[in-house]
PyMOL CGO cylinders between C-alpha atoms (Angstrom):
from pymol import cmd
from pymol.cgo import CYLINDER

trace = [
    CYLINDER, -27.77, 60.80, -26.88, -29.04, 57.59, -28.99, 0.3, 1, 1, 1, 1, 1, 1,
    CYLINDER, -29.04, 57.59, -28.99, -32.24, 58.63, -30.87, 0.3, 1, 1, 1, 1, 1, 1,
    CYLINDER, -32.24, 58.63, -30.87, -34.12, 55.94, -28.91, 0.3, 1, 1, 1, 1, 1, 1,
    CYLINDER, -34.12, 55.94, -28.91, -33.89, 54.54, -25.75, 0.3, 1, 1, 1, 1, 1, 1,
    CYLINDER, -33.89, 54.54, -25.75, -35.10, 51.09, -26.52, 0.3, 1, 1, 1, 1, 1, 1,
    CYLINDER, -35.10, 51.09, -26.52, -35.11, 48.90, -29.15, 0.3, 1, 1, 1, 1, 1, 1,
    CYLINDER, -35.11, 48.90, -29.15, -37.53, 46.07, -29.43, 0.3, 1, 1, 1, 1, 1, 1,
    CYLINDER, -37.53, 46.07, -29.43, -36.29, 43.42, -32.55, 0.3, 1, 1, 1, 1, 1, 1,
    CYLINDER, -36.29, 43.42, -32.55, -37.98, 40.97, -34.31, 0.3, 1, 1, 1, 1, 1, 1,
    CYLINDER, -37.98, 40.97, -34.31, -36.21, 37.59, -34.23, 0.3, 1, 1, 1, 1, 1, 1,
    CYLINDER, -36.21, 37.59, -34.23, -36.68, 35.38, -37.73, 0.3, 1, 1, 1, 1, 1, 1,
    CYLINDER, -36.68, 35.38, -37.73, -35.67, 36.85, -40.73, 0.3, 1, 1, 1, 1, 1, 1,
    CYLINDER, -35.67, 36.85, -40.73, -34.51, 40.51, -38.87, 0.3, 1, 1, 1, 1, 1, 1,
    CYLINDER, -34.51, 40.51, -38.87, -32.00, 39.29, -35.79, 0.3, 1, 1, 1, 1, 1, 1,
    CYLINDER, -32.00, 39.29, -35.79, -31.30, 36.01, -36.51, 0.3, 1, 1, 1, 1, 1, 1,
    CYLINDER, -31.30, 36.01, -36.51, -31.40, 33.95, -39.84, 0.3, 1, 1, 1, 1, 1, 1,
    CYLINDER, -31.40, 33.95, -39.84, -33.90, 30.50, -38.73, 0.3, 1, 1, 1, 1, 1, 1,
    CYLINDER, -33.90, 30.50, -38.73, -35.52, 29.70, -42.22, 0.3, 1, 1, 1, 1, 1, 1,
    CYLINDER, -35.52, 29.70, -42.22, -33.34, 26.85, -43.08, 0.3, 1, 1, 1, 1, 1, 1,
    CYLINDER, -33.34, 26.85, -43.08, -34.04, 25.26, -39.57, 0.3, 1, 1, 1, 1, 1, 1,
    CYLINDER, -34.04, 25.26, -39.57, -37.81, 26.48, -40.19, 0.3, 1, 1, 1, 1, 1, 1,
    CYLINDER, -37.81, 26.48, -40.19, -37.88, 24.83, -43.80, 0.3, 1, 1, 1, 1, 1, 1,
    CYLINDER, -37.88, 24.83, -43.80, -36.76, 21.34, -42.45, 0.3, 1, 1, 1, 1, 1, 1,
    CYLINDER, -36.76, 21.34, -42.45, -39.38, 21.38, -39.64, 0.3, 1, 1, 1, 1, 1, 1,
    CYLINDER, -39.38, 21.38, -39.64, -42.21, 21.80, -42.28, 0.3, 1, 1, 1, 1, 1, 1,
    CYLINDER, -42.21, 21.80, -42.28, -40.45, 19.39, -44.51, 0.3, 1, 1, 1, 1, 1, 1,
    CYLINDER, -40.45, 19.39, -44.51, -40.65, 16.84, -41.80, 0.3, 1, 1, 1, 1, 1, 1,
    CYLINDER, -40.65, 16.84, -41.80, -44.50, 17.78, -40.60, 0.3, 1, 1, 1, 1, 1, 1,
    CYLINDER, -44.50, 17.78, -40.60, -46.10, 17.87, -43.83, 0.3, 1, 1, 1, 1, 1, 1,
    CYLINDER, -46.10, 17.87, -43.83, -45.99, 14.80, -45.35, 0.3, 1, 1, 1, 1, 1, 1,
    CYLINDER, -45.99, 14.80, -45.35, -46.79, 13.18, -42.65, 0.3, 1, 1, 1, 1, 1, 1,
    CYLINDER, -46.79, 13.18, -42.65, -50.54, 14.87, -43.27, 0.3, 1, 1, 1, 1, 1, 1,
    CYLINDER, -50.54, 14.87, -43.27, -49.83, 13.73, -47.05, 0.3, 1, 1, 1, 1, 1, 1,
    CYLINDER, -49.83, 13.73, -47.05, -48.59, 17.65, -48.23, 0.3, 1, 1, 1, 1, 1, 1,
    CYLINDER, -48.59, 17.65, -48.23, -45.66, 18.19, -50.34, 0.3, 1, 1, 1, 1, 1, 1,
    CYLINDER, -45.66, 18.19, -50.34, -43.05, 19.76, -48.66, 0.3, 1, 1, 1, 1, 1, 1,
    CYLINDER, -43.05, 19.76, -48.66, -42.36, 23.20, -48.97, 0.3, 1, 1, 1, 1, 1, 1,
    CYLINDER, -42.36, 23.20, -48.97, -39.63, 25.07, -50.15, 0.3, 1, 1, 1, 1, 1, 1,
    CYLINDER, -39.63, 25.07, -50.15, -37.70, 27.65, -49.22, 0.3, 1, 1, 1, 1, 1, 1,
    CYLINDER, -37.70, 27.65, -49.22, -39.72, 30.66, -50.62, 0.3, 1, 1, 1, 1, 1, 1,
    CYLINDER, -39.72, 30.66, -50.62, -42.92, 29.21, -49.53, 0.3, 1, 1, 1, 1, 1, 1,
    CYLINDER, -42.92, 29.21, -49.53, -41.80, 29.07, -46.08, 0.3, 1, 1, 1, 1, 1, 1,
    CYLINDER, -41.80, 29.07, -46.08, -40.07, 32.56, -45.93, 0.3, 1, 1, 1, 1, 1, 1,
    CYLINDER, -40.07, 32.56, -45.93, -43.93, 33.55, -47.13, 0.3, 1, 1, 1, 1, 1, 1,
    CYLINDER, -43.93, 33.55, -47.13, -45.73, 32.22, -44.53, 0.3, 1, 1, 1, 1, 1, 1,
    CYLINDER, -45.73, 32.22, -44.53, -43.87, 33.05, -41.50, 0.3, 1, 1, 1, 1, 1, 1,
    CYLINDER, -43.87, 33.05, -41.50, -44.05, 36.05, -39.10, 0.3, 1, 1, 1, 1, 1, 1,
    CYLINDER, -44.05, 36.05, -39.10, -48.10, 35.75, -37.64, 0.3, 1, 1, 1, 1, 1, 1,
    CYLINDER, -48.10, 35.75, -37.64, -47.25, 32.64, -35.17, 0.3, 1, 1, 1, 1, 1, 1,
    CYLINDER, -47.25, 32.64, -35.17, -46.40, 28.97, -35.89, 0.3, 1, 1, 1, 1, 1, 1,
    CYLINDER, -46.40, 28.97, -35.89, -50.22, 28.02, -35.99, 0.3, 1, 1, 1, 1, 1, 1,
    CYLINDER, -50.22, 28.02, -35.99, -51.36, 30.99, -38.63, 0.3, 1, 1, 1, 1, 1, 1,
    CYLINDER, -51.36, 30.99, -38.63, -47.81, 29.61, -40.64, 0.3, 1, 1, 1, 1, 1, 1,
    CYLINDER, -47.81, 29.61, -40.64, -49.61, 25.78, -40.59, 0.3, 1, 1, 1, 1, 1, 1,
    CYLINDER, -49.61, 25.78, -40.59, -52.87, 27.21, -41.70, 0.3, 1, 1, 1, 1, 1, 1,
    CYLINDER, -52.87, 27.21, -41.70, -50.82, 28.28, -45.19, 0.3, 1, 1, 1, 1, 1, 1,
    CYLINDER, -50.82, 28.28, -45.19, -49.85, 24.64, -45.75, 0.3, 1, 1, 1, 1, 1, 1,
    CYLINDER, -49.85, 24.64, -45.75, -52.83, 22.45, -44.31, 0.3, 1, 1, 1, 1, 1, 1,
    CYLINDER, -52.83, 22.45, -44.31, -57.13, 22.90, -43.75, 0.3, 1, 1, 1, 1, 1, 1,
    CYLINDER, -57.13, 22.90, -43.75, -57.91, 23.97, -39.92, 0.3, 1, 1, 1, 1, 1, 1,
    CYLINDER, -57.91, 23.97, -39.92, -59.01, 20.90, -38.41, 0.3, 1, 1, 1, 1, 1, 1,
    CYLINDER, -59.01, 20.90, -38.41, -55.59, 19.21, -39.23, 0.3, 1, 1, 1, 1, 1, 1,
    CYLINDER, -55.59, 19.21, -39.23, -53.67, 22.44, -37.95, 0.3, 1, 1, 1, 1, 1, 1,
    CYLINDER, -53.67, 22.44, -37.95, -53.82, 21.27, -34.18, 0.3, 1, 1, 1, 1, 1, 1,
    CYLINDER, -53.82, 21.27, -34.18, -52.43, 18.10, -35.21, 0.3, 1, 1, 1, 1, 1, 1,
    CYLINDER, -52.43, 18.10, -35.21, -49.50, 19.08, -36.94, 0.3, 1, 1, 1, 1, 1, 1,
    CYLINDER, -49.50, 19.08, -36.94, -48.66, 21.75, -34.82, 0.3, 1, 1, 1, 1, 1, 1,
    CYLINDER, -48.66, 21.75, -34.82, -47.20, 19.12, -31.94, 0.3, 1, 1, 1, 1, 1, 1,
    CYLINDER, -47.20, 19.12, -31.94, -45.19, 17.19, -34.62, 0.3, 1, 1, 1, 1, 1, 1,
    CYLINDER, -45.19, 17.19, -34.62, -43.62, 20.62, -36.10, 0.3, 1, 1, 1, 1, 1, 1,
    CYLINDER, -43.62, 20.62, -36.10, -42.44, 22.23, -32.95, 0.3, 1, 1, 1, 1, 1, 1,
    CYLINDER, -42.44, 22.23, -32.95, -41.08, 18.36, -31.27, 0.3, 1, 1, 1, 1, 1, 1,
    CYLINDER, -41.08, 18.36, -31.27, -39.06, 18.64, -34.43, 0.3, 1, 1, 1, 1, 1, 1,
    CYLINDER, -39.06, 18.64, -34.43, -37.67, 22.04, -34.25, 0.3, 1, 1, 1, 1, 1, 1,
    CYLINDER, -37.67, 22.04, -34.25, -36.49, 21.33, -30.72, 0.3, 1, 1, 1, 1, 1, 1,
    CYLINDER, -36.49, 21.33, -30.72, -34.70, 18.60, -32.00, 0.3, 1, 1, 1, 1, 1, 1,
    CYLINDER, -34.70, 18.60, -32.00, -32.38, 20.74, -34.85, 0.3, 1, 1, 1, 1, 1, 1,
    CYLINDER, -32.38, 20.74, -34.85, -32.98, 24.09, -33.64, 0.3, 1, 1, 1, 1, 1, 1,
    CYLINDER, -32.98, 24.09, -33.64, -29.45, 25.15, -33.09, 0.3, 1, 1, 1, 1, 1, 1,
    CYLINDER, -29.45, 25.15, -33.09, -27.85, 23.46, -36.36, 0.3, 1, 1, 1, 1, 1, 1,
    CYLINDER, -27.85, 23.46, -36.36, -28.71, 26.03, -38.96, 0.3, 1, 1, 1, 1, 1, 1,
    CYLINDER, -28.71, 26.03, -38.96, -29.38, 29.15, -37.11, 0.3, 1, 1, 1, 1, 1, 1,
    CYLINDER, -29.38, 29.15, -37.11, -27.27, 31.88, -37.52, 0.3, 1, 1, 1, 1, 1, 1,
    CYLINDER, -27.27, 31.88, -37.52, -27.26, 36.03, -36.66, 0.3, 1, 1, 1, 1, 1, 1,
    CYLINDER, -27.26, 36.03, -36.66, -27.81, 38.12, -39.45, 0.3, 1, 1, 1, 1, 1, 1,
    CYLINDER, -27.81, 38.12, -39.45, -24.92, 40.26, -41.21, 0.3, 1, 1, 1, 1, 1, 1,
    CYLINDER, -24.92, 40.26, -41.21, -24.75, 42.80, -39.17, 0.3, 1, 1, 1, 1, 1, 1,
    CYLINDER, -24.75, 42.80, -39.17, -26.59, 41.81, -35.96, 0.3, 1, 1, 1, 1, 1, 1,
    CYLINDER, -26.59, 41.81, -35.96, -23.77, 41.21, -33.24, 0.3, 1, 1, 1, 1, 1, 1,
    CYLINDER, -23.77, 41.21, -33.24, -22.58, 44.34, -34.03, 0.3, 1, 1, 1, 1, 1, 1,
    CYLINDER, -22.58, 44.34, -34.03, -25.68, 46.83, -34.08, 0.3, 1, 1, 1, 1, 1, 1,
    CYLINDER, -25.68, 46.83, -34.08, -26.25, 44.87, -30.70, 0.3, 1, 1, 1, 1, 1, 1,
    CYLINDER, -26.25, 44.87, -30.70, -23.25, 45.50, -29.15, 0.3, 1, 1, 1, 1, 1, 1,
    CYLINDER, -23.25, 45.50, -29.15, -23.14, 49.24, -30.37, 0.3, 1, 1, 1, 1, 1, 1,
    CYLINDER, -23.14, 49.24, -30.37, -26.19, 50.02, -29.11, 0.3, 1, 1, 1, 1, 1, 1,
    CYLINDER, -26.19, 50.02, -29.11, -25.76, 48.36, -25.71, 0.3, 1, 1, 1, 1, 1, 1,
    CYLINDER, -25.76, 48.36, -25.71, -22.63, 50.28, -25.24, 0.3, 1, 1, 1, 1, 1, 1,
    CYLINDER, -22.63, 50.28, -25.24, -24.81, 53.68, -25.68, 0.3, 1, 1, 1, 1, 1, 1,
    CYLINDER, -24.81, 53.68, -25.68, -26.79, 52.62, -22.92, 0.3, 1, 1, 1, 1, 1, 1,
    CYLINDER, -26.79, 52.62, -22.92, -29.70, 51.69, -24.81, 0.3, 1, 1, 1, 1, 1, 1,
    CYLINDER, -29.70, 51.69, -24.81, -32.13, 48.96, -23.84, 0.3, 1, 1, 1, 1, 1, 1,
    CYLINDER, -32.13, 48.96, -23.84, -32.66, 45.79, -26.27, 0.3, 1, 1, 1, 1, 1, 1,
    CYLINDER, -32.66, 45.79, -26.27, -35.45, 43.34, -26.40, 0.3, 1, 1, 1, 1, 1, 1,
    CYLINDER, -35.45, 43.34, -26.40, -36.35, 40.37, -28.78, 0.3, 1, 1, 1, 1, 1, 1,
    CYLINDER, -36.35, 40.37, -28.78, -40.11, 41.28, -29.68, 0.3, 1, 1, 1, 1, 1, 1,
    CYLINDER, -40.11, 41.28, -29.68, -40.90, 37.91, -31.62, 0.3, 1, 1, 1, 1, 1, 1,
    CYLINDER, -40.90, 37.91, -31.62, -43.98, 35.42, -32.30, 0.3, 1, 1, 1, 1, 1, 1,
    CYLINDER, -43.98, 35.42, -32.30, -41.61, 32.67, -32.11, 0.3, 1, 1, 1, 1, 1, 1,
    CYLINDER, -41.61, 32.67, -32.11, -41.99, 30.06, -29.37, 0.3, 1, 1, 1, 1, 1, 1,
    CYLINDER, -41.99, 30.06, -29.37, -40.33, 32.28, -26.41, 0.3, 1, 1, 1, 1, 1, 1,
    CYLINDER, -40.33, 32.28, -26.41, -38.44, 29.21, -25.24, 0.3, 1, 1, 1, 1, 1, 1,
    CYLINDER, -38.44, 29.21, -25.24, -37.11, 28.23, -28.70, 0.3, 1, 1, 1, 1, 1, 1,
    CYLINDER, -37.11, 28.23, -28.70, -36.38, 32.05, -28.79, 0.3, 1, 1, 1, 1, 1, 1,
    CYLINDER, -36.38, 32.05, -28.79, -34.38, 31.85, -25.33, 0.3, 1, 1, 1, 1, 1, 1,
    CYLINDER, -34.38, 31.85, -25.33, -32.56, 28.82, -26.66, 0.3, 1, 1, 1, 1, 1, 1,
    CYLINDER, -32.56, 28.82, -26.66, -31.31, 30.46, -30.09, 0.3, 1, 1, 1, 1, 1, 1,
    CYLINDER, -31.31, 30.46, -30.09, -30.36, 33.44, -28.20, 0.3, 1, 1, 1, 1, 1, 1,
    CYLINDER, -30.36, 33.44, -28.20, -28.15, 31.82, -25.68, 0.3, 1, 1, 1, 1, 1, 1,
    CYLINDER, -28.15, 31.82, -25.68, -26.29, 29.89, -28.02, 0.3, 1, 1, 1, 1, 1, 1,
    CYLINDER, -26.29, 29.89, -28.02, -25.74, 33.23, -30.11, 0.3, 1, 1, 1, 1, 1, 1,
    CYLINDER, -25.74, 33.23, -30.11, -24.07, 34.76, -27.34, 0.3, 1, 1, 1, 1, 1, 1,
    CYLINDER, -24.07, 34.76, -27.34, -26.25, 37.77, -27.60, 0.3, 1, 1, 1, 1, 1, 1,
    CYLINDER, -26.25, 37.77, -27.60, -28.46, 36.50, -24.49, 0.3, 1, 1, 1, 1, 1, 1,
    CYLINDER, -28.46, 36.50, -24.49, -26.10, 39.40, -21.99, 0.3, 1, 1, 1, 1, 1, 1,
    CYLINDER, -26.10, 39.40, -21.99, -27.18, 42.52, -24.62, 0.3, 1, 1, 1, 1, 1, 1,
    CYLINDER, -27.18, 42.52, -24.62, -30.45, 42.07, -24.43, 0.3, 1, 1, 1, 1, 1, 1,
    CYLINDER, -30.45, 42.07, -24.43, -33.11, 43.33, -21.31, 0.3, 1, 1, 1, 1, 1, 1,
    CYLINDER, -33.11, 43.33, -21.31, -35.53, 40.95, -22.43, 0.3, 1, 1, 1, 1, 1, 1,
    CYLINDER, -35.53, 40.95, -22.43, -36.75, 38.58, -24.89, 0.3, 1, 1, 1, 1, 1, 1,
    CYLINDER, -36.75, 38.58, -24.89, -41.18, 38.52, -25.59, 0.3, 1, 1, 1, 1, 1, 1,
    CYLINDER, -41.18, 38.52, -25.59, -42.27, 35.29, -27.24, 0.3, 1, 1, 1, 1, 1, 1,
    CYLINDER, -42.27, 35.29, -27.24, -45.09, 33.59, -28.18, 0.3, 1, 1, 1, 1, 1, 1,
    CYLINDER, -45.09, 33.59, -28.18, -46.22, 31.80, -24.86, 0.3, 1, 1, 1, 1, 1, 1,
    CYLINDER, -46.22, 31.80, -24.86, -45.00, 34.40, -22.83, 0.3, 1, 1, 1, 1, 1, 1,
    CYLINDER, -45.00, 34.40, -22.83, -48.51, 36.20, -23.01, 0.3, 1, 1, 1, 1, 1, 1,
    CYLINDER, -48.51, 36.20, -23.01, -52.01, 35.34, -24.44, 0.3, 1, 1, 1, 1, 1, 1,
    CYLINDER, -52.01, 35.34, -24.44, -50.87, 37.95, -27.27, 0.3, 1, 1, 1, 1, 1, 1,
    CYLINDER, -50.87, 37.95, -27.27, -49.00, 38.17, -30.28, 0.3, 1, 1, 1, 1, 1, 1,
    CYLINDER, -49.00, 38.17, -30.28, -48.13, 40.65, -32.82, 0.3, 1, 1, 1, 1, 1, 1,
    CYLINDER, -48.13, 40.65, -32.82, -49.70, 42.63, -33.90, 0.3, 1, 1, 1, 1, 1, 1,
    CYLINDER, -49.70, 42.63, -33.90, -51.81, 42.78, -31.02, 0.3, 1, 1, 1, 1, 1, 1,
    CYLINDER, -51.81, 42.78, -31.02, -51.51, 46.31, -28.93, 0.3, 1, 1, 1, 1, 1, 1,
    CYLINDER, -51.51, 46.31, -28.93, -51.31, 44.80, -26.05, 0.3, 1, 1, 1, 1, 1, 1,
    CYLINDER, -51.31, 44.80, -26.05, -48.39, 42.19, -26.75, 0.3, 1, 1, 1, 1, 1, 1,
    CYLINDER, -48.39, 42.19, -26.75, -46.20, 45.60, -26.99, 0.3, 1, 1, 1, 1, 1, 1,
    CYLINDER, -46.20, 45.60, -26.99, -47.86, 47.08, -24.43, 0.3, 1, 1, 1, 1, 1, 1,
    CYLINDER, -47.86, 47.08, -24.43, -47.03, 44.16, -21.95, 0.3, 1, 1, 1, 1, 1, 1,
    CYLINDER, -47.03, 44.16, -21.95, -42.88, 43.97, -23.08, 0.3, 1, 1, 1, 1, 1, 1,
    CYLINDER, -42.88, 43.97, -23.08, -42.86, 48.55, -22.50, 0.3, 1, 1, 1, 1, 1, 1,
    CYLINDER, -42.86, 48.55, -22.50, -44.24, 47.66, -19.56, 0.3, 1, 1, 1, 1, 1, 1,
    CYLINDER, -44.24, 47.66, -19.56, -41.82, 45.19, -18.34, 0.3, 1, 1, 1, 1, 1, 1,
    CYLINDER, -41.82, 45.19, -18.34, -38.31, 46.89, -19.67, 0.3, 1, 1, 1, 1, 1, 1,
    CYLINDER, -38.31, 46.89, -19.67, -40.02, 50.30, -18.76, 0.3, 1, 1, 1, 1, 1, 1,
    CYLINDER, -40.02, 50.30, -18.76, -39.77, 51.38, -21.50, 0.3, 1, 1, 1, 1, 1, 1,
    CYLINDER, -39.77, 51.38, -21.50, -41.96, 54.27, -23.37, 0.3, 1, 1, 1, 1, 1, 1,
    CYLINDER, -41.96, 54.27, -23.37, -43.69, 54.77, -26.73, 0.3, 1, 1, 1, 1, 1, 1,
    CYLINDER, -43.69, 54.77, -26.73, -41.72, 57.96, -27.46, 0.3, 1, 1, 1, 1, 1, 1,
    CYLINDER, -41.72, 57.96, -27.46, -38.35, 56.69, -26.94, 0.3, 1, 1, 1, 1, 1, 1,
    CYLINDER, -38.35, 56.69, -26.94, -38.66, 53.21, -28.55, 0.3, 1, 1, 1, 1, 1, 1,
    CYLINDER, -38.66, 53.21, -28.55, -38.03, 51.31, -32.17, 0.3, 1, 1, 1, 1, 1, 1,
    CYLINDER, -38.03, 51.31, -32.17, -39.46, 48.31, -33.28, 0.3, 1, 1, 1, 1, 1, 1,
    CYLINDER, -39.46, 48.31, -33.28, -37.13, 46.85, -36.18, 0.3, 1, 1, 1, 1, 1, 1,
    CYLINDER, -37.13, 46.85, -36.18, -38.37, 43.91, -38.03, 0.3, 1, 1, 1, 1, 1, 1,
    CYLINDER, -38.37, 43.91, -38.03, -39.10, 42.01, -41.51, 0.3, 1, 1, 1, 1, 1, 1,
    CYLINDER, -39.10, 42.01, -41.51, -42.59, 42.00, -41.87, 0.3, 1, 1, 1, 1, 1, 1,
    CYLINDER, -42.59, 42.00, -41.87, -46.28, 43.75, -42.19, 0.3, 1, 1, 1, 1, 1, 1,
    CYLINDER, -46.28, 43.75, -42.19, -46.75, 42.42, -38.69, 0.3, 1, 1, 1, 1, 1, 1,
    CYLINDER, -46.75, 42.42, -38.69, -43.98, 44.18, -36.98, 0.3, 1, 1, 1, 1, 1, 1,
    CYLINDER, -43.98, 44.18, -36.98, -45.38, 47.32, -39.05, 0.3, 1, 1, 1, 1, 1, 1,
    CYLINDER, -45.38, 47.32, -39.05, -48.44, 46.62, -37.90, 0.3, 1, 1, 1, 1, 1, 1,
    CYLINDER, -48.44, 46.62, -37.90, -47.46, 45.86, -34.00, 0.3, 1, 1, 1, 1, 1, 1,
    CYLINDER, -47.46, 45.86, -34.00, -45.74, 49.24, -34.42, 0.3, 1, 1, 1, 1, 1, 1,
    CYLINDER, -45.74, 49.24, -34.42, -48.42, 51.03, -35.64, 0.3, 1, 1, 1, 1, 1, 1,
    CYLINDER, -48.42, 51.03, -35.64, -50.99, 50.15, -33.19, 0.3, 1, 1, 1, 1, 1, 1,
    CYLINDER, -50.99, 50.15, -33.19, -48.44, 50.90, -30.55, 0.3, 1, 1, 1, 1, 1, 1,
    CYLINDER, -48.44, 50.90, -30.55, -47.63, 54.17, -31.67, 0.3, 1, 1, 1, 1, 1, 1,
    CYLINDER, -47.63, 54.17, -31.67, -44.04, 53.51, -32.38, 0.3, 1, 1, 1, 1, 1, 1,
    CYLINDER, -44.04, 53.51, -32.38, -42.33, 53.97, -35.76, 0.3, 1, 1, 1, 1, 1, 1,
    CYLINDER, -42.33, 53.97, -35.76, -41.03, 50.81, -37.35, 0.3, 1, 1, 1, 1, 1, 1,
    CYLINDER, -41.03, 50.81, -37.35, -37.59, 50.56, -39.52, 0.3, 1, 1, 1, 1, 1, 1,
    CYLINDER, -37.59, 50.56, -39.52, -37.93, 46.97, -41.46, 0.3, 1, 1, 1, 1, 1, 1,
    CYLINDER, -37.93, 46.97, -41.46, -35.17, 45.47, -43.05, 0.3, 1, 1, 1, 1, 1, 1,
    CYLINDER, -35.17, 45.47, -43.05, -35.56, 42.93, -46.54, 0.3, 1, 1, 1, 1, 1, 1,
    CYLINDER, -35.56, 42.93, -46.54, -33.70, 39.91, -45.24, 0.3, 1, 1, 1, 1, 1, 1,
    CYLINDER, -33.70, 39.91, -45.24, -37.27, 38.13, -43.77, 0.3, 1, 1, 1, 1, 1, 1,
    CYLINDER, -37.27, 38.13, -43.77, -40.46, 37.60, -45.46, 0.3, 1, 1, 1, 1, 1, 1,
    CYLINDER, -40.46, 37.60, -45.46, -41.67, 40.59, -47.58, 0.3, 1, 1, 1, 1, 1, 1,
    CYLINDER, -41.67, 40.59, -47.58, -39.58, 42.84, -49.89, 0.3, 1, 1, 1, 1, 1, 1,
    CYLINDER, -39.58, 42.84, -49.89, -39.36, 46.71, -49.81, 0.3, 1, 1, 1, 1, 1, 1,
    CYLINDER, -39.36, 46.71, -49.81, -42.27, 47.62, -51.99, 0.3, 1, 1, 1, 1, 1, 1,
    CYLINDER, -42.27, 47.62, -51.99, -44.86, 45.41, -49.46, 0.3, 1, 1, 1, 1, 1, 1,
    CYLINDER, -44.86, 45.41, -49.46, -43.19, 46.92, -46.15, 0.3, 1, 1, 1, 1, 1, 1,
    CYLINDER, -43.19, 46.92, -46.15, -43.39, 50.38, -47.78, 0.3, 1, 1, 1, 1, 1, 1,
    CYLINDER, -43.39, 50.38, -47.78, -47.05, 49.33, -48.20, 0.3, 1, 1, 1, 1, 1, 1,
    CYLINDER, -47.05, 49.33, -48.20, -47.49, 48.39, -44.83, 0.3, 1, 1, 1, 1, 1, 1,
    CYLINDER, -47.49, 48.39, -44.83, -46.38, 51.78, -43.81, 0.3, 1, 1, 1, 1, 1, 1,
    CYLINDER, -46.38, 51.78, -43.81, -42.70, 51.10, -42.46, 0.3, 1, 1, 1, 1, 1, 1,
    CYLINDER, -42.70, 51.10, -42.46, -40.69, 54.54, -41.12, 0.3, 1, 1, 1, 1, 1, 1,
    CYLINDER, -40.69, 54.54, -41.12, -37.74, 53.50, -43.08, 0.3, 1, 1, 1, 1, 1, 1,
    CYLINDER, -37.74, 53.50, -43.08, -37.33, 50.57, -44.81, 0.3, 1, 1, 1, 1, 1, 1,
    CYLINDER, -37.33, 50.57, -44.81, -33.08, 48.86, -45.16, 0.3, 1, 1, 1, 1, 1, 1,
    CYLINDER, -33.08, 48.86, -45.16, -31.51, 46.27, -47.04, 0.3, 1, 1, 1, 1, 1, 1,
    CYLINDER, -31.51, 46.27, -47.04, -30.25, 44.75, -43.54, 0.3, 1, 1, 1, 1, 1, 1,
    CYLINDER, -30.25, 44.75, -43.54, -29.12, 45.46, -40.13, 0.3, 1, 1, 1, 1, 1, 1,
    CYLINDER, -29.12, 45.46, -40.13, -25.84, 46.79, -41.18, 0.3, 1, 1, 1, 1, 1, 1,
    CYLINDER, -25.84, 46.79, -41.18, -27.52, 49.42, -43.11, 0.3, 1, 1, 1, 1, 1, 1,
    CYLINDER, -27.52, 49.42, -43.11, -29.60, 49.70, -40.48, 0.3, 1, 1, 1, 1, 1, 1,
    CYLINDER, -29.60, 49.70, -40.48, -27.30, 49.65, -38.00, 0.3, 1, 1, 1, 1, 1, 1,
    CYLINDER, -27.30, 49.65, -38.00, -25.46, 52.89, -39.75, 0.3, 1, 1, 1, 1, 1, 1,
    CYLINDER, -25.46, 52.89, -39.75, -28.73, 54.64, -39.78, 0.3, 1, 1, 1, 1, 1, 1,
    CYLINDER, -28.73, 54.64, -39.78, -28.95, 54.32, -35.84, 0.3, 1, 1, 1, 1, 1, 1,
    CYLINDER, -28.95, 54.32, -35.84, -25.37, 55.45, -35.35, 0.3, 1, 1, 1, 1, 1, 1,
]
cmd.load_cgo(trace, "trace")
C-alpha cells in the first residue's frame, strides 16, 4: 500500500518550473509604474502567497490593483514559452498514479493559467484535480482552501501529503493537519522550510520521489 492516498502538489517552483515566465511578466509590469525590473532572485522571493501579495513586494498598495491587470494580460500572452516540469516530476506523477493514488495541483496560481500549463505538460490525465486561485474565495494557507480540494477529491487528512516549496504550503499543511515534505527548487532554502516546520524537507522531486517509493 502507498503511504498516502492522496497527494496534493504545489505548482511554481515544486511541480513545474514558471519563474522565468514569472520574471518576464514583472519585467514587463513594472516599469510601466516607473520600478526597476526585477531579477530573478527577487522574483523567486516574492512568490508563493498569490499574484497580488507578490505585487505588494515590488509596488505601494494603491498602485497594486493597477498593475495586477497588466501582469496577468501579459502572462497569458507567454505563459507556455518557458515553462517546464521539474526534474523529476513526470515521473513521481506517473509512479504514483500507477499505485492508485490520487493527485491534485494545490496552487495560488491563477487556476486557469494553472489548467493551461498543465495541459500542455501532458500531466493534465494524472491528476484528479487541480485548486487555483479563483477557484475559491481562499488561498493558502487558509484552512479552508484545503479543506474545500479534500472535500472535492474525497480525500482525508490522515491519508494525504501536501508537497511544496514554501512556508505557505507548510503552513496550509499545518493548519490542515497534514504533514508537509518541501522540496528547495522554489522560493525558500532548507534552513527556512525547516523553520517553517516541514515533515521532511528534499533537494527535489526525484529525491522526493524515492522517499515516496
Amino acid at each position: 500500500m502507498a503511504p498516502f492516498a492522496t497527494l496534493l502538489l504545489d505548482l511554481d517552483g515544486t511541480l513545474i518550473d514558471a519563474f522565468t515566465t514569472i520574471q518576464r511578466a514583472y519585467a514587463h509590469t513594472l516599469p510601466q509604474f516607473g520600478r526597476p525590473a526585477p531579477t530573478l532572485a527577487e522574483v523567486r522571493r516574492a512568490v508563493g502567497g498569490g499574484l497580488a501579495d507578490a505585487m505588494g513586494r515590488f509596488l505601494p498598495p494603491e498602485l497594486v490593483p493597477a498593475a495586477l491587470p497588466i501582469h496577468v494580460a501579459y502572462t497569458h500572452r507567454i505563459l507556455l514559452e518557458d515553462v517546464v516540469l521539474m526534474p523529476g516530476g513526470r515521473e513521481l506523477l506517473q509512479a504514483q498514479h500507477a499505485r492508485g493514488v490520487q493527485l491534485a495541483v494545490f496552487t495560488n496560481k491563477q487556476a486557469e493559467a494553472s489548467r493551461r500549463i498543465c495541459a500542455h505538460l501532458g500531466v493534465t490525465p494524472l491528476l484528479q484535480g487541480i485548486f487555483g486561485a479563483g477557484d475559491t474565495p481562499w488561498l493558502k494557507p487558509q484552512p479552508e482552501f484545503t479543506a474545500h480540494a479534500l472535500a472535492a477529491l474525497g480525500a482525508t487528512a490522515a491519508r494525504t501529503l501536501l508537497v511544496g516549496d514554501s512556508p505557505f504550503d507548510v503552513a496550509a499543511a499545518r493548519a490542515a493537519g497534514l504533514p508537509c515534505w518541501a522540496v528547495t527548487t522554489g522560493t525558500h532554502d532548507a534552513a527556512q522550510l525547516q523553520a517553517a516546520g516541514a515533515t521532511r524537507i528534499f533537494p527535489g522531486l526525484v529525491e522526493l520521489g524515492a522517499a515516496l517509493a
